[in-house]
C-alpha positions in Angstrom: 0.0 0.0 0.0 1.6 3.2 -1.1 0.8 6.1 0.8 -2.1 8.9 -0.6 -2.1 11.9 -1.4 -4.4 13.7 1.2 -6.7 17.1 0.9 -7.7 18.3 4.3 -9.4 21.1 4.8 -10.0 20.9 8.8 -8.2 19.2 11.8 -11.4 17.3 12.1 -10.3 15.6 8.6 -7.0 15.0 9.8 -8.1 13.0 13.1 -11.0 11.5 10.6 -8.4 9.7 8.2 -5.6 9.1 10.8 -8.8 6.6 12.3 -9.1 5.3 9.0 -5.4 4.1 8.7 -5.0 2.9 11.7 -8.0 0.8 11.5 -7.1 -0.8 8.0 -7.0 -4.9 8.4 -3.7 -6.5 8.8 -3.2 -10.3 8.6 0.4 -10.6 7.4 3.5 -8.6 8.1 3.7 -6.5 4.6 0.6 -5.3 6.0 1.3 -4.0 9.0 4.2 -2.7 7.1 2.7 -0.7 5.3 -0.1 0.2 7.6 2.7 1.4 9.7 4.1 3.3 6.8 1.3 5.2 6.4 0.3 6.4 9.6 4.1 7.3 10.4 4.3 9.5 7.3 0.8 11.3 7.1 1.2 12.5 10.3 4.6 14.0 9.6 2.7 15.4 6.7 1.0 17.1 8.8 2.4 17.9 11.8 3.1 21.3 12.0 -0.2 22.5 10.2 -2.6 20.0 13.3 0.1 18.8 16.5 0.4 22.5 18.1 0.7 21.2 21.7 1.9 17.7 23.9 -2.0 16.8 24.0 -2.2 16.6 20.2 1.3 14.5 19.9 -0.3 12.2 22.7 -3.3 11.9 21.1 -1.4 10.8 17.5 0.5 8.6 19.9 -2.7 6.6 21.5 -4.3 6.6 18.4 -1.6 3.4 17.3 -2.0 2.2 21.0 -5.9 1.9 20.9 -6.0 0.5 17.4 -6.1 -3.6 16.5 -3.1 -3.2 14.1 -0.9 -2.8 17.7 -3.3 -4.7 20.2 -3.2 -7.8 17.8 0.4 -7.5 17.0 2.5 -5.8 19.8 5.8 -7.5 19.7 6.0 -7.2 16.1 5.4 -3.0 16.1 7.4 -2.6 18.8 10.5 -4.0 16.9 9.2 -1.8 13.9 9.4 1.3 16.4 13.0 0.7 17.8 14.3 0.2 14.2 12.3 3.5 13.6 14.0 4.7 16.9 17.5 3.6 16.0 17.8 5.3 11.9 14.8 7.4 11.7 16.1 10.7 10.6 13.0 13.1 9.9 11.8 15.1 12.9 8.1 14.4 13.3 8.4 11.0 12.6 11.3 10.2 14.9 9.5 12.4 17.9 6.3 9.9 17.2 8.2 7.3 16.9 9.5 8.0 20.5 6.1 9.1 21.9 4.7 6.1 21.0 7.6 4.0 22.8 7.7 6.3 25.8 3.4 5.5 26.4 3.7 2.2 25.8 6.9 1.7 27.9 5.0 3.2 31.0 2.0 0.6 30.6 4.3 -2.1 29.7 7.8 -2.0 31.5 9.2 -4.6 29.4 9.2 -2.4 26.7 12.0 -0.4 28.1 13.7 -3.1 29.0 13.6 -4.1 25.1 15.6 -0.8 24.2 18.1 -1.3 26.4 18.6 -5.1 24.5 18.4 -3.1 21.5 21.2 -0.7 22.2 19.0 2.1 22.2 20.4 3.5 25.8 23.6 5.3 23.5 21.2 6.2 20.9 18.8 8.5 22.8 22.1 9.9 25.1 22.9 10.8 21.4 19.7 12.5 20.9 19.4 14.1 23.8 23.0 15.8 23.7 22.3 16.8 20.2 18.5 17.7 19.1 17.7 20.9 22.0 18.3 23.7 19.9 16.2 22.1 17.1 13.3 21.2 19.1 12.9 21.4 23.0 9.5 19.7 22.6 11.1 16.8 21.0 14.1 17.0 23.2 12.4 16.9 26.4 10.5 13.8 24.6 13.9 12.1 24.3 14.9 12.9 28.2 11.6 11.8 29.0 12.2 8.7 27.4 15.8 8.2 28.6 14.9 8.8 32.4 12.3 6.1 32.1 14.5 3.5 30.5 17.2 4.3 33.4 14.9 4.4 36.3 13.0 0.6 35.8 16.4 -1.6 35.6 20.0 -1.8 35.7 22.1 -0.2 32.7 24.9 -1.9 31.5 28.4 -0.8 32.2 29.1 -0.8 27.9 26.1 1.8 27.9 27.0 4.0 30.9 30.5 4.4 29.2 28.5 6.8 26.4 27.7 9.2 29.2 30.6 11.4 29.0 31.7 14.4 31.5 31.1 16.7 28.8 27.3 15.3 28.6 26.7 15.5 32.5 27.9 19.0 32.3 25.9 20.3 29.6 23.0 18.7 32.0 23.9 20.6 34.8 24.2 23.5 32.7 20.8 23.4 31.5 20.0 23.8 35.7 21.6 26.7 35.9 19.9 28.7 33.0 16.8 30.2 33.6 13.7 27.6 32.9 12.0 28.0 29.1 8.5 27.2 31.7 8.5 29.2 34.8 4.9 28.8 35.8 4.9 24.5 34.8 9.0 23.5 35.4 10.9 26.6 38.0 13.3 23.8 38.9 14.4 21.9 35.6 13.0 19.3 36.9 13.5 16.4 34.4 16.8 17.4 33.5 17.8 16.8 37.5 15.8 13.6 37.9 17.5 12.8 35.0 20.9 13.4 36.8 19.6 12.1 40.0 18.8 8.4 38.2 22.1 8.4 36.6 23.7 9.1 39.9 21.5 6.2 41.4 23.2 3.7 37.9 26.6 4.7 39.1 25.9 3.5 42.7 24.4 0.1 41.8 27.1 -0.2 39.2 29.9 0.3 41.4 28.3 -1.0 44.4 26.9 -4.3 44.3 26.9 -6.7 47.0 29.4 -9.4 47.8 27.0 -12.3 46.6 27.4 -10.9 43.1 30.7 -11.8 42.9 31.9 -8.6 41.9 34.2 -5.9 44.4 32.1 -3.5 46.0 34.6 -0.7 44.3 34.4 -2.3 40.7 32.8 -0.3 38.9 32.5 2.9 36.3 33.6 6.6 37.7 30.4 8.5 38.9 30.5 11.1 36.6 27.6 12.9 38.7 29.9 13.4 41.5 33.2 13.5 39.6 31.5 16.6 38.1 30.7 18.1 41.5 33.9 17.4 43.2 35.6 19.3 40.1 33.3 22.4 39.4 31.0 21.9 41.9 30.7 26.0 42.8 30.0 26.2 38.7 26.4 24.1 39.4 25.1 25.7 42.6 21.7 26.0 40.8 21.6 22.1 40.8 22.0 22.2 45.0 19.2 24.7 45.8 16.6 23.0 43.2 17.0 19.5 44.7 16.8 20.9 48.2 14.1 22.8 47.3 12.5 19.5 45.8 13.2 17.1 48.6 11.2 19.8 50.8 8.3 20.2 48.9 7.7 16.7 47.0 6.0 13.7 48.7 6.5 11.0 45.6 8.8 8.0 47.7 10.7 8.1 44.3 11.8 11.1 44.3 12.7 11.3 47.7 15.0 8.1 47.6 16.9 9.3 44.8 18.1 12.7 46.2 18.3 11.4 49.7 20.9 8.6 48.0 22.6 12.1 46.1 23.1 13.8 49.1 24.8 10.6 51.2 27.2 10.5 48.5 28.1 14.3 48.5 28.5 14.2 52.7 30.8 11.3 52.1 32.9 12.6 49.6 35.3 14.9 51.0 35.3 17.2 48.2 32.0 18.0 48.0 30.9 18.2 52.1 30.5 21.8 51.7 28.9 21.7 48.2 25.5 23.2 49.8 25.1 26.6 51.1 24.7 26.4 54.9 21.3 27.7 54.8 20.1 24.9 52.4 21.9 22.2 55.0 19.5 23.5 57.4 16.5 22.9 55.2 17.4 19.7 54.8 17.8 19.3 58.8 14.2 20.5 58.9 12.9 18.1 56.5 14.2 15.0 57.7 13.7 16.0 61.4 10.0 16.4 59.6 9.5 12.9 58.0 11.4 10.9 60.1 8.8 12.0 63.0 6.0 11.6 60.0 7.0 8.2 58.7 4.6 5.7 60.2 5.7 2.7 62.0 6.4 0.4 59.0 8.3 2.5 56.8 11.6 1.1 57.8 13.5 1.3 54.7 13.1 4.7 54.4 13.8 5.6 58.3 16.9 4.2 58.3 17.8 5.7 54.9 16.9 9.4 56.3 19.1 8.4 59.3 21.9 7.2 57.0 22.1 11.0 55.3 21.5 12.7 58.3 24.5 11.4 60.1 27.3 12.4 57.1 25.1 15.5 56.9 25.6 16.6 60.6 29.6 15.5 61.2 30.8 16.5 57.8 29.4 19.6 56.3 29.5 22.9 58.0 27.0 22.5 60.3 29.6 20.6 62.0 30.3 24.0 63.4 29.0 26.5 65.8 26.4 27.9 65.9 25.2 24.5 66.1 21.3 24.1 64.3 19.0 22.5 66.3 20.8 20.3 68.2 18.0 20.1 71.1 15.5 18.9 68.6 17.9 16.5 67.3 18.8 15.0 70.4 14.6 14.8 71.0 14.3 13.0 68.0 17.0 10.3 68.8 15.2 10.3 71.8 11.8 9.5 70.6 13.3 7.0 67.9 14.9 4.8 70.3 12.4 4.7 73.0 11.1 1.2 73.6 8.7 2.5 75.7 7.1 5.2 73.7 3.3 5.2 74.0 2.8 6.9 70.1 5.5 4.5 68.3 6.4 1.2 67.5 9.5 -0.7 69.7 12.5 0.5 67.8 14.3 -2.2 65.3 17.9 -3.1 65.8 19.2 -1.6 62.2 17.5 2.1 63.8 19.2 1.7 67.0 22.0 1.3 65.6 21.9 4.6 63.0 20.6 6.6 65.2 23.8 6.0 68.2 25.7 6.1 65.2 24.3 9.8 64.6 25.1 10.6 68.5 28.6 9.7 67.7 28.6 13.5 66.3 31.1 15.3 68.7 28.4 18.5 68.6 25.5 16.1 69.4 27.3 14.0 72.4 25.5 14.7 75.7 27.0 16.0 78.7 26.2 12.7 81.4 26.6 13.7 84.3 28.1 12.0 87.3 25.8 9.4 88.9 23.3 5.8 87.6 23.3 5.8 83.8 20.2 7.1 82.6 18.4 4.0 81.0 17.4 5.3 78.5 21.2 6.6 77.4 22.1 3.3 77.7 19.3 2.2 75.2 20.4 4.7 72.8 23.9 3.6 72.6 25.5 6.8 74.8 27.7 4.7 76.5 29.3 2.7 73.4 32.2 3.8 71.6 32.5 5.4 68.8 30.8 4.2 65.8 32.0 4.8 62.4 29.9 4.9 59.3 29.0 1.4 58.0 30.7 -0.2 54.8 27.7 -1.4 54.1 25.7 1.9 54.2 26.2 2.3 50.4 25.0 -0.8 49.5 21.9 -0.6 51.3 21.2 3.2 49.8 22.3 2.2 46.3 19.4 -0.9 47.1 16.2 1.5 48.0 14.1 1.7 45.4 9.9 2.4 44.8 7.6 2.9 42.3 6.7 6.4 40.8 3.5 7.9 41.9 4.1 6.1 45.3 3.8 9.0 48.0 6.0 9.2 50.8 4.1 7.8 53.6 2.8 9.9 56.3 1.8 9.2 60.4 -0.3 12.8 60.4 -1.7 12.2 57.0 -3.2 8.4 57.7 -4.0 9.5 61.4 -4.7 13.6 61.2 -5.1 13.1 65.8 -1.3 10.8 65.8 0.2 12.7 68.8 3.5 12.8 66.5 2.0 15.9 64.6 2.3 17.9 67.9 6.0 16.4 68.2 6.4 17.2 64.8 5.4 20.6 65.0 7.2 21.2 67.9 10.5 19.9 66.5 10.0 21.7 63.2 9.0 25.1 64.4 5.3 23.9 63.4 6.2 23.0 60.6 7.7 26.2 59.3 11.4 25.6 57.7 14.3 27.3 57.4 14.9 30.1 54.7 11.2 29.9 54.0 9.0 33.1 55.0 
């Protein structure tokens, strides 16, 4: 089937006679062929006279999705589409082309994991370093498409290799101008998730766990990091936005990644004073916040708060006086470890542990007076040496993962009368954070 000349007079036409291709019969493979032919090029047609916004590319997109000729034979149009993905050259049919593979890939995860098979990892960090100045609409498309492929399995160490320093700088770069959508993206925000998922690649790369069989240190360069240790002061921009992020979002996703971001850059010694001080405290606030928030069976995420917060209190500058809120610090240790709290659950061993680790901090250590050993000191770990941070800690941060749309969970939320809203609020300043009016 050859394609046809078309004479449209409306957009109503054009949706029309896209319906009509679409639904054409296919039995065999020249027919889906060409079926696929000729939606792919009547829409580049006639793109830029009918697709003015996302909705209308969407709507092209789901059009193929809805339709028998891709219900009936999935596997086979999906191959079509990453050969399509892979040489496609022309502009409306190559931003289809990736539409249609970024919808489908987020009802059908497998279909991600096909492009990576495919080698199509390289070929979008090739579009993406290349097409912004032609298109940001298709770009963004492309990055869109490149987080999600990152973010539902492991990349390879062959693929990884393509991401270059001078491609992670041109990412942070994009942070630091001033956003083509104030009132829908202030932040840049899926140019730094997509930096915060490729910092989460370089931590399971490089840190796997003994029973693989690989060394914990065998691995690619973190180029995220290697980036920030260098030129760090060049991509402030970056630090505010992802504080200002973990504050405000709730999505468990979102939160995981940055927290596992910030362990690495208060454990690297060149970067422990990458944040501006007031930004540390923010972050003091928030996870003083959430760890009092979290309900009782959100232990995966307690103990990763409590992994950050101890790097983030003995390294950075809040190391020094004035010290920030150490009373409400010491509170929340407090509350955290006390088996006999009437509002939480019994602590677990791994968040006894973390949190005397966190009272190791020279600023945070209590005076103890002379006399019996306060019991519940003794519970918290005041009386044990010093306690280093784990080797292990970077496994288990590199390990945390959820789902996107999952939100953070919340004590206050689920139970609006929990008695840890007023400890909250009290800890927090009622909620009210630092460096916010």
């Amino acid at each position: 089937m050859d394609f046809v000349s078309y004479s449209l007079e409306n957009e109503q036409q054009f949706w029309d006679e896209l319906d009509e291709i679409v639904k054409r019969p296919c039995d065999n493979q020249h027919a889906i062929d060409s079926a696929l032919k000729a939606y792919l090029t009547f829409v580049a047609n006639y793109a830029h006279q009918y697709l003015r916004s996302d909705y209308d590319w969407a709507k092209c997109a789901f059009k193929l999705l809805g339709a028998q000729l891709f219900r009936l034979h999935k596997n086979y149009v999906r191959r079509r589409m990453f050969g399509r993905l892979r040489k496609e050259q022309s502009t409306p049919r190559l931003q289809l082309v990736a539409i249609i593979l970024l919808y489908d890939g987020r009802e059908s995860s497998r279909v991600f994991e096909h492009m990576l098979d495919e080698g199509l990892f390289v070929r979008l960090v090739d579009l993406v370093r290349e097409k912004k100045e032609q298109d940001p609409i298709m770009w963004r498309v492309f990055l869109d498409l490149l987080y999600e492929m990152s973010r539902i399995q492991r990349v390879r160490h062959e693929d990884l290799d393509a991401i270059d320093d001078e491609f992670v700088k041109y990412l942070f770069q994009l942070v630091e101008e001033d956003p083509e959508d104030l009132d829908n993206d202030p932040y840049h925000y899926p140019v730094i998730r997509m930096l915060l998922v490729l910092n989460e690649q370089y931590m399971v790369s490089t840190h796997t766990t003994p029973s693989s069989g690989r060394s914990l240190d065998n691995g690619p360069t973190n180029k995220i990091i290697k980036i920030l240790c260098y030129h760090g002061t060049d991509y402030r921009t970056f630090g505010e936005n992802i504080v200002l992020l973990i504050n405000r979002e709730s999505e468990t996703c979102l939160q995981l990644l940055i927290l596992k971001l910030l362990y690495l850059l208060f454990t690297t010694t060149a970067t422990y004073e990458y944040f501006y001080s007031n930004d540390l405290r923010v972050l003091v606030d928030v996870i003083i916040r959430n760890l009092l928030d979290l309900p009782d069976e959100a232990l995966s995420l307690r103990h990763t708060y409590l992994r950050v917060l101890y790097p983030l209190l003995n390294h950075t500058q809040l190391r020094k006086a004035p010290h920030y809120k150490r009373e409400e610090l010491l509170e929340l240790f407090m509350t955290l470890s006390d088996a006999g709290s009437a509002h939480f659950a019994p602590p677990d061993p791994t968040t006894i542990r973390l949190v005397s680790r966190c009272l190791t901090v020279p600023w945070l250590k209590p005076v103890i007076e002379e006399g019996p050993v306060n019991p519940a000191h003794r519970f918290l770990g005041m009386t044990l040496a010093r306690q280093g941070e784990s080797s292990i800690s970077v496994v288990e941060m590199a390990a945390q993962s959820e789902k996107p749309g999952v939100m953070l969970p919340s004590r206050t939320r689920d139970d609006p009368n929990n008695v840890a809203a007023d400890l909250n609020a009290n800890a927090t300043g009622g909620y009210e954070i630092a460096g916010e009016a």
